[in-house]
Each structure stands twice: as C-alpha cells, then as structure tokens.
N, C-alpha and C positions, 0 to 999 in steps of 0.2 A: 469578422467571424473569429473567436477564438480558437488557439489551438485544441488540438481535442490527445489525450494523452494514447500510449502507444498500451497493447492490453498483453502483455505478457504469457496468458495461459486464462483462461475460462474457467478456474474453479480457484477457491483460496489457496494460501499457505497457510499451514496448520503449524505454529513455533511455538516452542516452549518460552515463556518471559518469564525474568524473576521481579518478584515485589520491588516496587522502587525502584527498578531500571529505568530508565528513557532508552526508546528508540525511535529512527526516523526512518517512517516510513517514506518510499518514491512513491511519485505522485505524478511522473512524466511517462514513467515506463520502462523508461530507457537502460534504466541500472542494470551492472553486472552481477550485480548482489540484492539479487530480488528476495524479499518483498523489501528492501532496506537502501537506501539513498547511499548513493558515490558519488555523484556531484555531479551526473550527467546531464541535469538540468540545465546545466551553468548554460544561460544565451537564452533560454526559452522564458515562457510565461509561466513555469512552472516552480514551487517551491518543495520541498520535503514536510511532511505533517507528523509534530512529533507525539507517540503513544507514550505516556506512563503509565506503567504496569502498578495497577492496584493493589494485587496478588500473583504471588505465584502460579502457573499453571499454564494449561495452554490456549492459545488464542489461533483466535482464524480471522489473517491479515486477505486484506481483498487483492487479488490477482488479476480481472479486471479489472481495475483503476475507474471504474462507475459507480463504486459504493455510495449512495448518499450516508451513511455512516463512516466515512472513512476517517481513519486508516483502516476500519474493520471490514469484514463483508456483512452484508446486507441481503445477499443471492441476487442483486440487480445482474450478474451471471448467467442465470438461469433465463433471460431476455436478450443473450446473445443466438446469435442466427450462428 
C-alpha cells in the first residue's frame, strides 16, 4: 500500500505568485513552510511538484494534499470528514 501524505489543514492557501516564478509545492505534508517544500520528504515516497506561475496574481495551493490538480486545489477538501 502506499504511503498516503500527511493533510496539513482542510481548506487551501490562498498565495500571491509572480509571473515566471517557480515554486515547489509539498506533497508529503510534512513541511514547515506549507504549502511549500523544505525537504521533509527526504526518506519517503514522496517528491515536491513544481508550480510555474503563468501570471501574476493569486492562486489557491491545496492544503489537503488530495488535489487531483495538484499542486492546486481542486475542493477534493470539501470530501473530508
């Protein structure tokens, strides 16, 4: 069975991105710097999913860690108990 990641909070984060940034989104859970990867994956099955910002503006990163859009949300959220 694989592992299954850890869910930080039940609604997104709502960040400001600028055009042309990369960033890495966590995808384990675990990060201290949510919604953003610190390497706490390091040992697991899990990797960082990187976002490039299209536009400036603001995005809504998933905080659940269930988005089948991820790194975005999706409201798969909104199916937590």
């Amino acid at each position: 069975m694989a592992e299954q990641p850890f869910s930080p909070q039940s609604f997104p984060y709502a960040v400001e991105v600028e055009a042309g940034k990369r960033y890495w989104w966590c995808a384990c859970g675990q990060s201290e710097k949510q919604p953003f990867c610190d390497g706490s994956h390091a040992g697991s099955c899990f990797s960082p999913v990187e976002y490039v910002a299209d536009k400036s503006g603001l995005v809504y990163f998933c905080g659940c860690k269930l988005s089948e859009g991820q790194p975005l949300c999706d409201g798969s959220h909104s199916q937590l108990s």
